[in-house]
N, C-alpha and C positions, 0 to 999 in steps of 0.2 A: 776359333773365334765365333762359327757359327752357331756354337753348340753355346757359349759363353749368352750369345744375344739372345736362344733361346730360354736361356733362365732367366735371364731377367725381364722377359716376357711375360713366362708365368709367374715368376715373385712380380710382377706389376698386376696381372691379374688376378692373385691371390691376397692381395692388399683392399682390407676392408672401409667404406666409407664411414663417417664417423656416427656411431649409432647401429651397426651395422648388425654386431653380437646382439643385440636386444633384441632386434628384431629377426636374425635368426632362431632366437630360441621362440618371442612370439608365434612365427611361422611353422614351427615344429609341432609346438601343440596345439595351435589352430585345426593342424593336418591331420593331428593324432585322435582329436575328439571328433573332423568329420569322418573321416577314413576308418577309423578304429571304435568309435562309440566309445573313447577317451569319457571319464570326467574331470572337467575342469578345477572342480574344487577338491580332487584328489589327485590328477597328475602335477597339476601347476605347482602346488608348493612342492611337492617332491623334486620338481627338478631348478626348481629356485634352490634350495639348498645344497644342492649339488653345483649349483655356479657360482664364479669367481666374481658377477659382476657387482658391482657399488650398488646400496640399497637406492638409489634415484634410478639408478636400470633399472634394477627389479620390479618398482613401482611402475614403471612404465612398459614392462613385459605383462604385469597383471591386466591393464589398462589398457593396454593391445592385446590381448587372449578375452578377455572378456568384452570389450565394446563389439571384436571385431564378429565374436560368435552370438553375444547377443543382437546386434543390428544386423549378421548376414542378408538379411530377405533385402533390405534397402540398399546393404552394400553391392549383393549378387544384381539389383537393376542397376547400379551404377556404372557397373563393370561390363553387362551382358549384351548393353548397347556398341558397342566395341567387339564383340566377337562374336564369329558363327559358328561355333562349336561348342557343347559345355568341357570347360578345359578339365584336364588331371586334377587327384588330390591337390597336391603340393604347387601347383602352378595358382588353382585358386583361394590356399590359403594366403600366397602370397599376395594376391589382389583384394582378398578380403583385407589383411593389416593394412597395407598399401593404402585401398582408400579410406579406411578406418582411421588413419592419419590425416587422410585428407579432408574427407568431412564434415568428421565430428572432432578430430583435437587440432585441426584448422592448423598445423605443422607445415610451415611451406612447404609448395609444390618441390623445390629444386632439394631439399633436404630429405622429405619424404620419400623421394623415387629413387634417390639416389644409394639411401641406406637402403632401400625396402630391396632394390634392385642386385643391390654387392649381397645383400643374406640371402639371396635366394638361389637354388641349384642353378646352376654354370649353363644347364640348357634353355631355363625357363627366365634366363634374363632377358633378352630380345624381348619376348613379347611384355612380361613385366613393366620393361623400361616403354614400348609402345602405347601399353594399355593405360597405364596409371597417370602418361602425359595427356592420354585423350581425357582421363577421368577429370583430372586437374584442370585443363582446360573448359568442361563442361560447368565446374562450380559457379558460382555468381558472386562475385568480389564481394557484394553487401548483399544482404539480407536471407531470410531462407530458401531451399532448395525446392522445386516443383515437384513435387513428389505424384505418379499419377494417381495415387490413393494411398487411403486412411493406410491401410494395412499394409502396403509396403513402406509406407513413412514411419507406422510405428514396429514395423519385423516383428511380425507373428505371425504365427499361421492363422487362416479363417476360421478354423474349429472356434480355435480358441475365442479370439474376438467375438465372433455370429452368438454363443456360449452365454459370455460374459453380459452381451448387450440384452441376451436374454434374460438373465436371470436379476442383474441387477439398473436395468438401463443402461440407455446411452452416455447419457454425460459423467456418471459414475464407472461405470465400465472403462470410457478412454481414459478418467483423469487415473485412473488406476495404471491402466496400462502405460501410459505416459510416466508415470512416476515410477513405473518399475523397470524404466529404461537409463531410471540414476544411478551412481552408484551411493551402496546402502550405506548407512551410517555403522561403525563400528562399535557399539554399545559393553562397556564393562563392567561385569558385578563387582560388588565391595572384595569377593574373593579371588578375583581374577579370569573367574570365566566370562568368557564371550558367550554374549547371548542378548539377541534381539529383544527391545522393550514390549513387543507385542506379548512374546513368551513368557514373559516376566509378569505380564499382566492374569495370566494365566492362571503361573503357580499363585497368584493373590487370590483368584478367585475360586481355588483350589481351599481358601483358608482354613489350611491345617492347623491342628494349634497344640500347645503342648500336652504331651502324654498321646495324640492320637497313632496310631497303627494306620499307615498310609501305603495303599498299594500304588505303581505307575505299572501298567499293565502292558504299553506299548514304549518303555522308557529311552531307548537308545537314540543319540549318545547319553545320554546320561544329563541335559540341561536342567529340565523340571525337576528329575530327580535328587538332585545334588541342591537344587535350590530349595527344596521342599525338608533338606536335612535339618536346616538348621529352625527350622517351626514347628516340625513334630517328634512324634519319640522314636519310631523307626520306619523306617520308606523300605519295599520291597520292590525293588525296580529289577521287570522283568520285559524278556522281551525274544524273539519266537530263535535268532540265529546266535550260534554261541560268538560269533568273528560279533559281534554288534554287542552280545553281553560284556566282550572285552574290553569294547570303547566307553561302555558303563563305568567299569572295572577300575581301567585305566584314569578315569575322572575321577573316580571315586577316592583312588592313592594320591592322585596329584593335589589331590585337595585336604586330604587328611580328615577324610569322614570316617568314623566309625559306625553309625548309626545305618548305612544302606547295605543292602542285600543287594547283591546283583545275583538273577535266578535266570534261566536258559528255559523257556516254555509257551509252549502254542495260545496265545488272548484266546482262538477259537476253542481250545480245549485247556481251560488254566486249568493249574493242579493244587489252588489253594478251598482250604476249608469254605463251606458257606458260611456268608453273616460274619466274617474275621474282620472285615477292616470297617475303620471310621470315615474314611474315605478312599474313595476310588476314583483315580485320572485313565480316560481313556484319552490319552493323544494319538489317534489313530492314525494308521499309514490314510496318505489322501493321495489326489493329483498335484500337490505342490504348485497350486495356479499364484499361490499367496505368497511366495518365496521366488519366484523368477529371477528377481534383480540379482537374487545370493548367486542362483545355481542358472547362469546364462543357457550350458546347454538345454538342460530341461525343458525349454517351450518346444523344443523341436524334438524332444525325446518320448514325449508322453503324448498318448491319441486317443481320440474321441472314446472308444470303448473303455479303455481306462477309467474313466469315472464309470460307468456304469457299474462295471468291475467292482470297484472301489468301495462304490457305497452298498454292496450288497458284502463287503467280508465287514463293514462298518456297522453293520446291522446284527452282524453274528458276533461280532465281538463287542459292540454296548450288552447284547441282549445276557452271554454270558458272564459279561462282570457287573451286571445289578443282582444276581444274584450270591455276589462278593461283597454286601454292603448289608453291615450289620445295621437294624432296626432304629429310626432316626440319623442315620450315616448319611451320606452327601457322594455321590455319584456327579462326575465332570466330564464332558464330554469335549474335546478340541481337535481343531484340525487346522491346518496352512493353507486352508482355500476356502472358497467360498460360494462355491457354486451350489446350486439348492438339491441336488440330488444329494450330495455328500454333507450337507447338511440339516436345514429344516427339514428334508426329507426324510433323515435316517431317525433324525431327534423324534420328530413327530409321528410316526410311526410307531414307535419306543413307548411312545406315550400312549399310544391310542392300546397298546396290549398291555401296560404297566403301568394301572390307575394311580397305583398304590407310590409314583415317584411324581413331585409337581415339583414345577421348574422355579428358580428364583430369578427376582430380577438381579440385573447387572449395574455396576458404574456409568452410569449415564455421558461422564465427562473424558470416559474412555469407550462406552462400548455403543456403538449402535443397537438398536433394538432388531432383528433379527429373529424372527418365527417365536419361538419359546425361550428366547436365548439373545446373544449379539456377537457381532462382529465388530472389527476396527480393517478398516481398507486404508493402502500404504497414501492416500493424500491426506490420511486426519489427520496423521499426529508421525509421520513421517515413519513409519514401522512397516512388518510385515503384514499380508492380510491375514487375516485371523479370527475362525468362528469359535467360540464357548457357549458352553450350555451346562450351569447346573441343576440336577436334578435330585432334589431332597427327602430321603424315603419315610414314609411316615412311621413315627416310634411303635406300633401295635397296630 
């Protein structure tokens, strides 16, 4: 009899609150990207397709993985008031979803702690169920939360912001970072690839056209590349890791292109003829400052030196492929951020040792004016950030 009443013990305690599964997988890869330097937009769907639950979960494990790791900085002071210790992994992913429920998808409190509480390991429910009632109780029924600063209300690190404020002001700088705390718009080309209308605006200003020989010099995944197929005569999209040539590769079948090359080779040291192409895209690796909202962990994964980093392989890789750009050809220069080291910096440089390429202007009604070149920052036109620069080499 007593063994009887112990099972039904644990089968009471092993009964999950309703929502419960969603949020233990939320909480798994919360724990995996801080714990493990996980990324989110490569573990997440991998293990979304491996679960049984309804696409309204799903949506809502993506929703809880990514608010919960883009806002940490504000979620961790919501939580930290409440504890003298910095807790485990797994104890603070669950406080991160937990009040990532609480307050920003404003999920009641009694529903919130209760799922959050049943998905979380068996030993870290106590304080879970402790901690998320005190969070809950802190919120303010109407209106916003007191946040003791800019930088923990918007979850970034100070590099970043001090950076941004730097180069581009203040009131541009926040509304950016503020709007990169949305989630992005899902944008779909005529052929089915996903890809942001900033990129898109890109390969426009790439204006290949037909019959031209088109290198993409830093191509993977394969976005510009694939879209640039179908306006010129062949794209040579190359790029320095064979695993990254493959994700080319793989676009390139799913799409039914015949016209692109996918090539496996160093921008710093390409291994194409001089003066072969009509035009050339540099979308160079960057800090991804312009992209946050996509890639939540990334603010917290990339550091100050990084850009420095950045804009000096930036420099070796435009300087290398203007001498890939046959006479009158068109050299493009892009990147996912916008800070002026990896940008005006690298551009105007470029310029100042290569008379022989002058820049053209850009779509006014797309592109800010920007050193030699322009940007689009995510509150124009609701995109990613995004610098271009072309630079036009003269025929003789």
């Amino acid at each position: 009899m007593a063994q009887q009443k112990g099972r039904k013990r644990r089968g009471a305690d092993q009964r999950d609150a309703p929502g419960a599964e969603a949020r233990r997988l939320a909480i798994e890869v919360v724990r995996r990207i801080d714990e493990e330097g996980a990324y989110a937009n490569l573990l997440l769907p991998s293990l979304l397709v491996e679960s049984t639950l309804e696409q309204r979960d799903k949506n809502l494990v993506t929703e809880m993985v990514y608010g919960a790791t883009r806002m940490r900085r504000s979620l961790d002071w919501l939580v930290d008031r409440f504890i003298v210790s910095p807790p485990a992994p797994a104890l603070r992913a669950s406080l991160r979803v937990g009040a990532y429920q609480l307050a920003f998808m404003r999920v009641p409190a009694h529903a919130a702690v209760s799922a959050t509480v049943s998905a979380s390991a068996k030993r870290n429910r106590p304080p879970v169920n402790a901690i998320l009632r005190k969070v809950a109780g802190s919120l303010p029924e109407e209106g916003e939360i007191q946040w003791p600063s800019d930088a923990i209300q918007l979850s970034y690190p100070d590099w970043i912001i001090d950076r941004l404020i730097e180069d581009l002001g203040a009131e541009d700088a926040e509304a950016m970072l503020a709007t990169m705390n949305t989630a992005p718009e899902v944008i779909e080309r005529e052929d089915g690839y996903i890809q942001d209308t900033a990129s898109q605006w890109v390969v426009d200003a790439v204006d290949a056209q037909p019959g031209d020989r088109v290198l993409d010099l830093c191509a993977a995944p394969g976005g510009k590349a694939t879209a640039l197929a179908g306006r010129a005569d062949t794209v040579v999209a190359s790029d320095n890791r064979p695993s990254r040539v493959s994700l080319v590769a793989s676009n390139v079948a799913r799409l039914g292109l015949t016209n692109v090359v996918p090539v496996a080779s160093d921008a710093t040291q390409p291994p194409f003829a001089a003066q072969s192409y009509d035009r050339v895209l540099v979308d160079a690796p960057c800090s991804g400052l312009g992209v946050l909202r996509r890639r939540p962990d990334a603010r917290w994964r990339v550091q100050p030196n990084d850009v420095t980093e950045l804009a000096s392989l930036q420099q070796r890789i435009l300087s290398e492929a203007a001498s890939l750009v046959r006479p009158g050809g068109v050299l493009v220069y892009s990147v996912c951020t916008v800070t002026k080291a990896e940008t005006v910096d690298v551009v105007q440089g470029f310029l100042d040792t290569n008379p022989q390429f002058t820049p053209s202007s850009l779509d006014p009604g797309r592109w800010r004016s920007w050193g030699p070149g322009g940007m689009v920052l995510p509150q124009d036109h609701n995109t990613d950030a995004m610098a271009v620069f072309v630079l036009n080499l003269r025929a003789s």
